[in-house]
GUFITOR-984952 format. One record per residue (C-alpha): residue in three letters; x, y, z. Coordinates in steps of 0.05 Angstrom, whole numbers, padded with zeros to 5 digits, always signed. Example, Ala and Ser with C-alpha at 12.3 -4.5 7.8 and 13.67 -1.06 7.14 Angstrom:
BEGIN
Ala+00246-00090+00156Ser+00273-00021+00143
end
This chain:
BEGIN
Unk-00615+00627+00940Unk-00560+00579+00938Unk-00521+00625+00894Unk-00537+00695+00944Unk-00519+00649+00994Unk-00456+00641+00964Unk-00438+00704+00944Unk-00455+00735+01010Unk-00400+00686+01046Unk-00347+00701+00998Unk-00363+00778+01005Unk-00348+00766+01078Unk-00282+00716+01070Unk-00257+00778+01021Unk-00269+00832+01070Unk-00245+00789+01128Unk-00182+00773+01087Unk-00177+00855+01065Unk-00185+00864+01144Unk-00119+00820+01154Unk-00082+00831+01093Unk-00088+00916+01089Unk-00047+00908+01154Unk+00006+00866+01155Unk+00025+00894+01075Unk+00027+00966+01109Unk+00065+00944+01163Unk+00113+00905+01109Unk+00124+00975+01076Unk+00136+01017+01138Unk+00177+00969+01158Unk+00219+00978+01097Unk+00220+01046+01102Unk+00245+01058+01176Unk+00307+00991+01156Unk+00329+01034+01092Unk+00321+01102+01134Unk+00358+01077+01190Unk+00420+01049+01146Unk+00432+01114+01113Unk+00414+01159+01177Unk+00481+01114+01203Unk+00518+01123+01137Unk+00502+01193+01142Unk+00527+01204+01216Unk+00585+01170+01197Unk+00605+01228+01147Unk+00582+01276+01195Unk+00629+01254+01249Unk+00692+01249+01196Unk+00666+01318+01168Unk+00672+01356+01235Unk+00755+01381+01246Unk+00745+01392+01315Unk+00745+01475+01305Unk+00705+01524+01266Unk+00698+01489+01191Unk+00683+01428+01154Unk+00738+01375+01132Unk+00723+01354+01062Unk+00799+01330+01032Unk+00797+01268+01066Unk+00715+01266+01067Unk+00706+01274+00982Unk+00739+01203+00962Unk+00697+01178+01022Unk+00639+01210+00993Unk+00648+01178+00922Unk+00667+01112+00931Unk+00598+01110+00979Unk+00557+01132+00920Unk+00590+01090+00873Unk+00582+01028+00924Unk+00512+01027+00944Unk+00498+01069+00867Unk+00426+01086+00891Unk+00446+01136+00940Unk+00473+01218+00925Unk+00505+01238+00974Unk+00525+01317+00994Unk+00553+01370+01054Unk+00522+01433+01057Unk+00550+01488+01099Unk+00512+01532+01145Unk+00473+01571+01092Unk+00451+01516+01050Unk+00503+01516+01000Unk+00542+01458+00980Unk+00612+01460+01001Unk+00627+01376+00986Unk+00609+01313+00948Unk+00562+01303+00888Unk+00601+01349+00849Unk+00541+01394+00829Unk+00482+01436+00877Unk+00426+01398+00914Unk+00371+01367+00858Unk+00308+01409+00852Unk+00241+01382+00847Unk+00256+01326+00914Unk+00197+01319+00958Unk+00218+01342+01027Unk+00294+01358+01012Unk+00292+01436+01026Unk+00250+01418+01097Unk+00303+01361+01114Unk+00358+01411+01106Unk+00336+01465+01142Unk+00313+01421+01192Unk+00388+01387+01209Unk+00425+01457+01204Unk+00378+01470+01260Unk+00405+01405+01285Unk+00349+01347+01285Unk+00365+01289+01238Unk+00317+01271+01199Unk+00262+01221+01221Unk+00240+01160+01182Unk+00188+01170+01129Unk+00120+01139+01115Unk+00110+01056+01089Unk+00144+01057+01007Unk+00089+01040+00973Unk+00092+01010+00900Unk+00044+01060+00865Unk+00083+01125+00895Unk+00164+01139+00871Unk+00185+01201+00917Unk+00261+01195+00944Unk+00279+01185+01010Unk+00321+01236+01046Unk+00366+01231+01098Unk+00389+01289+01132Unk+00430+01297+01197Unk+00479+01355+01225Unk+00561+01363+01231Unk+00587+01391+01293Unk+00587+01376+01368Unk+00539+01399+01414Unk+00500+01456+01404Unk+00551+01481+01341Unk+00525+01460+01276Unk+00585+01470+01220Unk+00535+01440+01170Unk+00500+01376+01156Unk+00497+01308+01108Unk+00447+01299+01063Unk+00425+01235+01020Unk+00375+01230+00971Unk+00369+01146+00958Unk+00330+01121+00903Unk+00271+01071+00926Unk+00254+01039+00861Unk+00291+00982+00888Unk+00255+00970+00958Unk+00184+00990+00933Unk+00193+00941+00876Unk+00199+00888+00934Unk+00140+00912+00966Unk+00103+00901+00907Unk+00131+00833+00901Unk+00105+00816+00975Unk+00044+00852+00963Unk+00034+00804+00895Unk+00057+00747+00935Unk+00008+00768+00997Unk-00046+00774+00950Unk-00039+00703+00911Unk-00037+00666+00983Unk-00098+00704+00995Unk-00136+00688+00938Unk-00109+00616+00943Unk-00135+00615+01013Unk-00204+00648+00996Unk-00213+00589+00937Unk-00200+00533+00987Unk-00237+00560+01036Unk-00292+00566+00998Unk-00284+00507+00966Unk-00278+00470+01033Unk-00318+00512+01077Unk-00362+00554+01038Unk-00404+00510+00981Unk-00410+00450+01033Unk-00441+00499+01084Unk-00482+00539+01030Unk-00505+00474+01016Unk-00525+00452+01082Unk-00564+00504+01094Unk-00605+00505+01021Unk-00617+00437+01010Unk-00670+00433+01061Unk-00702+00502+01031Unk-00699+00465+00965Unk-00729+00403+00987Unk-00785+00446+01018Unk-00792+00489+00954Unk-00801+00419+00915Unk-00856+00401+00962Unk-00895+00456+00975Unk-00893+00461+00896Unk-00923+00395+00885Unk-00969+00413+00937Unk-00995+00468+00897Unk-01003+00412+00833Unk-01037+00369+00879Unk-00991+00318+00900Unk-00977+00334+00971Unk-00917+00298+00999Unk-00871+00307+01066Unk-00812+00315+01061Unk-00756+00265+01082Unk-00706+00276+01146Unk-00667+00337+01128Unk-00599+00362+01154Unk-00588+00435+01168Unk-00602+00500+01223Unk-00636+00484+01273Unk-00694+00536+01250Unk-00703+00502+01182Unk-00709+00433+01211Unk-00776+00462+01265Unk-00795+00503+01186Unk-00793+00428+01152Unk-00832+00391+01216Unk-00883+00452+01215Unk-00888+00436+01132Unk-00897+00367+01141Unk-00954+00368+01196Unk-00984+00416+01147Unk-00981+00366+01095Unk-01006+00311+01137Unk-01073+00356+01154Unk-01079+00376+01088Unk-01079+00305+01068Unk-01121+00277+01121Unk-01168+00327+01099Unk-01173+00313+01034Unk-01178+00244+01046Unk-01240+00252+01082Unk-01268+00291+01026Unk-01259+00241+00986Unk-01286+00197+01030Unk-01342+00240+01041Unk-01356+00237+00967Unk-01346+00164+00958Unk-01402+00154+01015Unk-01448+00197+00988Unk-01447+00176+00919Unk-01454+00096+00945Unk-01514+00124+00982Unk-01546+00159+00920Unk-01517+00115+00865Unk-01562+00055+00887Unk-01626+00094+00898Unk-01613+00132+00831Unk-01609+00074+00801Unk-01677+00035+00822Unk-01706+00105+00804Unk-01682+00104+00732Unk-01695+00037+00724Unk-01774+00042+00740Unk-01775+00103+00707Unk-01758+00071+00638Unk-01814+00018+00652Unk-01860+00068+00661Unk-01837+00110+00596Unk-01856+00051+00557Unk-01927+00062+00588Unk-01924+00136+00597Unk-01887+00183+00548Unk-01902+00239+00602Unk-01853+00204+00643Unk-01793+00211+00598Unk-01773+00275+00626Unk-01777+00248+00687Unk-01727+00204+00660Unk-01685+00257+00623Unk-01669+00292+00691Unk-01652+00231+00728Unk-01610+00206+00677Unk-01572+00288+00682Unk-01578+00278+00758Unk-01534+00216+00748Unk-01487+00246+00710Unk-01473+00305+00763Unk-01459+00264+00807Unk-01406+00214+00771Unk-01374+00292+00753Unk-01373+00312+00828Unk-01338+00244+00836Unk-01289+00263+00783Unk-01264+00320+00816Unk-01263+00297+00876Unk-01211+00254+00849Unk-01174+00292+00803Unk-01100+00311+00836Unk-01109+00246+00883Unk-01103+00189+00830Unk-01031+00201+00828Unk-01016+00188+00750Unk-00949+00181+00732Unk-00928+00236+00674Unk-00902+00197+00606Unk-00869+00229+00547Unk-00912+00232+00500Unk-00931+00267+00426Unk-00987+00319+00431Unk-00993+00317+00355Unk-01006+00249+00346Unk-01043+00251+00410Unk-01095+00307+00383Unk-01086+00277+00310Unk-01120+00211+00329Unk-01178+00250+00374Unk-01193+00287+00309Unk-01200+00231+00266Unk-01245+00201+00316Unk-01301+00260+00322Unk-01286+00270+00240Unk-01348+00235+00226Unk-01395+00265+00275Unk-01375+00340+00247Unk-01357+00320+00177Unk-01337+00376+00133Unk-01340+00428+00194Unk-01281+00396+00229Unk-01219+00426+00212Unk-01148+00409+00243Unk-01087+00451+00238Unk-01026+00400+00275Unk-00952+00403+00267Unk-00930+00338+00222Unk-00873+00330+00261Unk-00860+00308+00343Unk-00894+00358+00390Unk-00855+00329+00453Unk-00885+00337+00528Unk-00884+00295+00597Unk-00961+00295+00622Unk-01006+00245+00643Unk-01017+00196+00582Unk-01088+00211+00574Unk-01098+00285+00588Unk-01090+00303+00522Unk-01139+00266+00484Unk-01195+00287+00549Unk-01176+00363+00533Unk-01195+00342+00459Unk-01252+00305+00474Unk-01282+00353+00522Unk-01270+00409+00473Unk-01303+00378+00406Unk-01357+00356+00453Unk-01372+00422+00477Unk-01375+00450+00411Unk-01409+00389+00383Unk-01468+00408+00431Unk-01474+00482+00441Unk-01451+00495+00363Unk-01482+00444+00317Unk-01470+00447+00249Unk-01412+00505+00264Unk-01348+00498+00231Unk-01301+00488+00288Unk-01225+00493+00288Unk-01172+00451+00325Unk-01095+00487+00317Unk-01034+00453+00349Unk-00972+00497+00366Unk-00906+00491+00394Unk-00853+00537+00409Unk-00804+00560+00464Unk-00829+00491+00512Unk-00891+00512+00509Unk-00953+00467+00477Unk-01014+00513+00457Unk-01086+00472+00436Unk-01141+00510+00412Unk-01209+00497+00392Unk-01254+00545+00361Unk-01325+00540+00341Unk-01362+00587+00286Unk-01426+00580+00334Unk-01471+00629+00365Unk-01421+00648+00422Unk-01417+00680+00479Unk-01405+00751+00502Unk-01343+00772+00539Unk-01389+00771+00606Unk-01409+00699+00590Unk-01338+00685+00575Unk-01305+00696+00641Unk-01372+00650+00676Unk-01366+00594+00620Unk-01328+00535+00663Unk-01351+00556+00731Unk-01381+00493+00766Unk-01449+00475+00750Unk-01460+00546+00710Unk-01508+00538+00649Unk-01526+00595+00610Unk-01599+00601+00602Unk-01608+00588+00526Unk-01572+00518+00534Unk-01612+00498+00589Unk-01649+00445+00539Unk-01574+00416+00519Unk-01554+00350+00552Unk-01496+00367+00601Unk-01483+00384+00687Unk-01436+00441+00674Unk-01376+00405+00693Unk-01347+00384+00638Unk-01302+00447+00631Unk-01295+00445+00709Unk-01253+00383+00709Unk-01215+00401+00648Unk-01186+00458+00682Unk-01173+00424+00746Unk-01131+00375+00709Unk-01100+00424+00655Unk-01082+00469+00728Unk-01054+00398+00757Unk-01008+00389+00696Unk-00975+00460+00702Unk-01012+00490+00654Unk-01079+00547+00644Unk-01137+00549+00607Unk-01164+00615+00574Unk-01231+00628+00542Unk-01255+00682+00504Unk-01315+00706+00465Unk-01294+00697+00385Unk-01346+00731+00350Unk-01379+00691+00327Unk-01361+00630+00368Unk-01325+00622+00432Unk-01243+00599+00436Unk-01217+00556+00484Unk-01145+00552+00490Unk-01101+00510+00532Unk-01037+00515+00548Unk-00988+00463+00575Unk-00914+00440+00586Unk-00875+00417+00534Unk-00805+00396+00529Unk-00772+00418+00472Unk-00709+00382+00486Unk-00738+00318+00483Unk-00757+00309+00402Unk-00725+00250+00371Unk-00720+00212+00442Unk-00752+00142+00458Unk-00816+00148+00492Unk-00837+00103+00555Unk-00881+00049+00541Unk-00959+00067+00548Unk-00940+00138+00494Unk-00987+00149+00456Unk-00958+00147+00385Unk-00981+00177+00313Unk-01050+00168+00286Unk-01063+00112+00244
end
């Protein structure tokens, strides 16, 4: 935006600029023009006046030296006197050029006796001659007429040089001005977008925040109150979920608990009693998960550089004895680099291999670490009995349990929370049927910029 916004200004500076600029260079040339036509429209009079003998004919004796020491003065300008059919009866010492713009129509035009008016602005890019023209005789008797044919190379060589000099200034001024004016007030009116962007971003990860006093229009001032009242609701209402949750868990947690605890007096007595037990003790569990994600997103964890390989190295190693020989790890030896929340990484692990350690016993089950492009892929596959595609897209929804696991230990939140967290970190989660087995892979932010850098205190460094 800040960059449209920037563009868009200096599109209008240039066209204002064009606007004043187009003028006053055309009015430069014209100008030149009408000086240079006017001093050789005099010049040319001149010779018409000392041309005309008073009677019936044209003077020339006197006129030729006149003529030539003109031409060789000013040494742009040819200079002739044609009689009253055109011909050439003085000066130049040869017949009118061929091939000038305009010289046949300026001397027909003074034998009929009208000078010649000034011609349009000498622009660089065009190289016609200008010709003056005026008649000799008095009155209404025309004995013949002057005619000029100046070279403009010379003048339209200084309107270029204004018109370069014009345009420098210009683009002089248009740098300044956007340098002064432009970026300052680009900026003035973006930064509170930006700051809004930020917010309503971290909004989206869960970490909703108002944004500070902003300067800027008037409109996106009222835009950031609106935002921030919207924060404050959604905050208050969250907080009141979680309060909500907190409540009712203290209310169940203590009940739960006498009930589990006479229910494992009475198993002792009564084995019909330990299922009883069983569901109490996954009734207990549901609810600390419910409490989990009601607080995932409001714990506020601050995100550490840490190494995902060493990270997912040392999980593996841990669940290695549980699984054995069926546990196999594929993880870069190197740094894997990433800013997340020190301990989401080894729960996506954990989660994972205990997943497959339930629903896929005795399954060979594959962990693979890559890295590329800032991107950190983890995936964990078990040789199980799967799922279909169907069962794929349900597996993670909240408290979903497909039927043949409904004897395995678990709420059906496990998955729930891992992708609320995985989500809260800027990053997805994908599953997928992998016949045999199911795949789960998650994907999160790396930094590939930051290998080789000191890590924060609290990283998590390679397995020992």
């Amino acid at each position: 935006m800040r960059r449209r916004l920037l563009v868009l200004s200096v599109s209008l500076a240039v066209a204002v600029l064009v606007l004043l600029t187009v003028p006053l260079l055309r009015s430069y040339a014209e100008s030149r023009a009408v000086d240079l036509h006017q001093q050789r429209l005099a010049a040319a009079t001149r010779f018409a006046s000392l041309a005309d003998d008073g009677s019936t004919g044209v003077r020339l004796p006197d006129l030729a030296g006149d003529l030539a020491r003109f031409d060789e003065v000013v040494g742009s300008t040819r200079t002739w006197v044609v009689g009253t059919d055109g011909s050439v009866v003085g000066g130049g010492g040869a017949p009118l050029p061929e091939g000038v713009p305009g010289l046949p129509t300026a001397v027909r035009v003074a034998l009929a006796g009208t000078p010649t008016t000034a011609p349009g602005p000498l622009w660089p890019w065009a190289d016609d001659d200008l010709v003056v023209a005026t008649p000799v005789g008095r009155d209404a008797q025309v004995l013949g007429a002057v005619v000029m044919v100046e070279d403009t190379s010379g003048p339209r060589a200084d309107v270029a040089r204004v018109m370069g000099l014009v345009s420098l200034a210009a683009l002089l001024f248009l740098v300044l001005l956007g340098w002064l004016v432009g970026v300052p007030l680009v900026r003035w009116i973006v930064r509170p977008v930006e700051q809004l962007e930020d917010r309503v971003h971290a909004l989206g990860r869960g970490r909703a925040s108002a944004v500070g006093p902003v300067e800027g229009p008037p409109e996106l001032r009222r835009l950031v109150q609106a935002f921030n009242q919207m924060v404050d609701d959604v905050e208050q209402a969250r907080q009141q979920q979680r309060d909500l949750v907190a409540d009712v868990s203290h209310q169940l947690a203590n009940p739960l608990t006498a009930i589990r605890l006479r229910l494992e007096r009475l198993a002792r007595e009564d084995e019909s009693v330990v299922p009883v037990l069983a569901e109490t003790e996954r009734m207990a569990q549901s609810l600390e998960d419910v409490i989990a994600i009601s607080r995932v997103g409001s714990l506020d964890r601050e995100p550490v550089d840490v190494d995902v390989a060493a990270q997912v190295r040392s999980r593996v190693e841990l669940w290695q004895p549980l699984f054995g020989t069926h546990l196999r790890a594929r993880v870069p030896d190197g740094v894997v680099p990433a800013v997340l929340e020190e301990d989401l990484v080894p729960t996506v692990v954990d989660v994972l291999l205990d997943n497959a350690a339930k629903y896929a016993p005795d399954a060979d089950v594959e962990v693979e670490l890559t890295a590329d492009s800032g991107t950190v892929r983890l995936l964990v596959r078990d040789h199980g009995a799967g799922v279909t595609p169907q069962e794929a897209a349900e597996v993670g929804r909240r408290f979903h349990r497909l039927d043949r696991h409904a004897d395995v230990a678990g709420t059906g939140l496990g998955l729930s929370i891992l992708e609320l967290r995985v989500r809260d970190a800027g990053g997805s989660t994908r599953r997928r049927a992998a016949l045999p087995g199911l795949a789960v892979e998650v994907t999160l932010p790396g930094r590939a910029d930051a290998a080789g850098r000191p890590r924060r205190q609290g990283a998590t460094g390679s397995a020992g």
